[in-house]
C-alpha positions as CSV (number, residue, x, y, z in Angstrom):
1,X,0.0,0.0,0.0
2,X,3.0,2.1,0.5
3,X,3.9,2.2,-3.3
4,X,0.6,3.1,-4.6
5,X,0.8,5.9,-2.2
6,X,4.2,6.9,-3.1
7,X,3.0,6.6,-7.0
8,X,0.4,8.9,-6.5
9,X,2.1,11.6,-4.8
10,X,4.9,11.5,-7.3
11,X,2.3,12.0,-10.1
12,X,0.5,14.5,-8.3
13,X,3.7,16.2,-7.7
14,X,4.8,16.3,-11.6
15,X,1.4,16.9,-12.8
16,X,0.0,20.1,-10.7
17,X,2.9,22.0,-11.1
18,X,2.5,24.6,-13.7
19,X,5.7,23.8,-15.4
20,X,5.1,20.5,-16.0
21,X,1.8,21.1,-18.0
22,X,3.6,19.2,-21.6
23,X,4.8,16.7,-19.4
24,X,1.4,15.6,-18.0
25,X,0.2,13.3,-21.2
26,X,3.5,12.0,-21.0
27,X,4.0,10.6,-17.8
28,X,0.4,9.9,-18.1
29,X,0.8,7.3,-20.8
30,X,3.7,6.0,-19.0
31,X,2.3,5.3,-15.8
32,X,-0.7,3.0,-17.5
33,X,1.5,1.1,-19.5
34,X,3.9,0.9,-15.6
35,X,0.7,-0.6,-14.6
36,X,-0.7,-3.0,-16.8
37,X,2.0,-3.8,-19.8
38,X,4.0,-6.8,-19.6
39,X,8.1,-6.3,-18.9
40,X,9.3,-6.8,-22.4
41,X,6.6,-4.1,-24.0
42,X,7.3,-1.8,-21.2
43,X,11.0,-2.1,-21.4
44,X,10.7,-1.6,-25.7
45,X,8.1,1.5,-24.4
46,X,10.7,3.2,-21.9
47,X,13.6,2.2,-24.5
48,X,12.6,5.7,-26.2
49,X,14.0,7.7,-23.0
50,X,17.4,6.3,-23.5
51,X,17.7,6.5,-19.9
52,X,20.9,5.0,-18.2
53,X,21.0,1.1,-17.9
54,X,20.9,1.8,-13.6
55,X,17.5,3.8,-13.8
56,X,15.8,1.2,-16.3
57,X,17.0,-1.5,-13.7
58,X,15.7,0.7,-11.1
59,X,12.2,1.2,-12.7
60,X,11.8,-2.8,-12.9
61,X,12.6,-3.1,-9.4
62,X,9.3,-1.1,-8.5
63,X,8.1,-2.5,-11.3
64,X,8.2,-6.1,-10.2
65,X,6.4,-4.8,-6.9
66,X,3.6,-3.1,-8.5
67,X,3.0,-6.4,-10.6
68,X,1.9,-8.1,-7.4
69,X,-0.8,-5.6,-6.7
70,X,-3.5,-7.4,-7.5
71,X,-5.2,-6.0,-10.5
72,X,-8.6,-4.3,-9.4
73,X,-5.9,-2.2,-7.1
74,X,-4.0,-1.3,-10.2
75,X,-6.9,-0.2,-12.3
76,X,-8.2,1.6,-8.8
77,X,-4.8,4.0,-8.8
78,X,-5.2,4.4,-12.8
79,X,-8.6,5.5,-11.9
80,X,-6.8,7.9,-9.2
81,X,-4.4,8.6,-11.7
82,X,-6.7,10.1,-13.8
83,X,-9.0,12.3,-11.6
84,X,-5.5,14.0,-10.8
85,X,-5.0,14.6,-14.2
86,X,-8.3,15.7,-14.7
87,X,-7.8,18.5,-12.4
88,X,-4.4,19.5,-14.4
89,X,-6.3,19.7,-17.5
90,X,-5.7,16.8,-18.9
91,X,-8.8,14.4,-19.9
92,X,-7.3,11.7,-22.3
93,X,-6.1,9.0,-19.2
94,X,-9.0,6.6,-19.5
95,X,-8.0,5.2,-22.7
């Protein structure tokens, strides 16, 4: 319960901030696929950031926690997710 908590105040965190407003349908898209893609689509998804071999590694980490939350509690924080968005003026998170 302590990740999804952490999850969502890291999203509401990059999201509400004025200066993040591009950045929103981004991370947006990357947190649903964090949720409910497999590892190998998610690491070809990610593989576009060209982030540094230690943060990918890092990311599957929390990754292979959020995989055991069962999934009615995943789509519940994508559901979260979105409603936060919502309220930073973005409205496309349900797809």
């Amino acid at each position: 319960m302590r990740l999804s908590l952490s999850v969502l105040l890291v999203t509401l965190a990059l999201c509400c901030c004025e200066a993040s407003e591009i950045v929103c349908p981004f991370l947006a898209i990357d947190m649903s696929s964090f949720l409910f893609t497999n590892d190998p689509l998610y690491k070809l998804q990610i593989a576009k950031y060209q982030a540094p071999p230690e943060a990918v590694e890092a990311k599957f980490e929390v990754k292979q926690c959020t995989d055991e939350i069962s999934f009615e509690n995943r789509v519940l924080i994508k559901k979260t997710l979105g409603k936060i968005l919502l309220k930073c003026g973005f409205a496309d998170f349900t797809n």
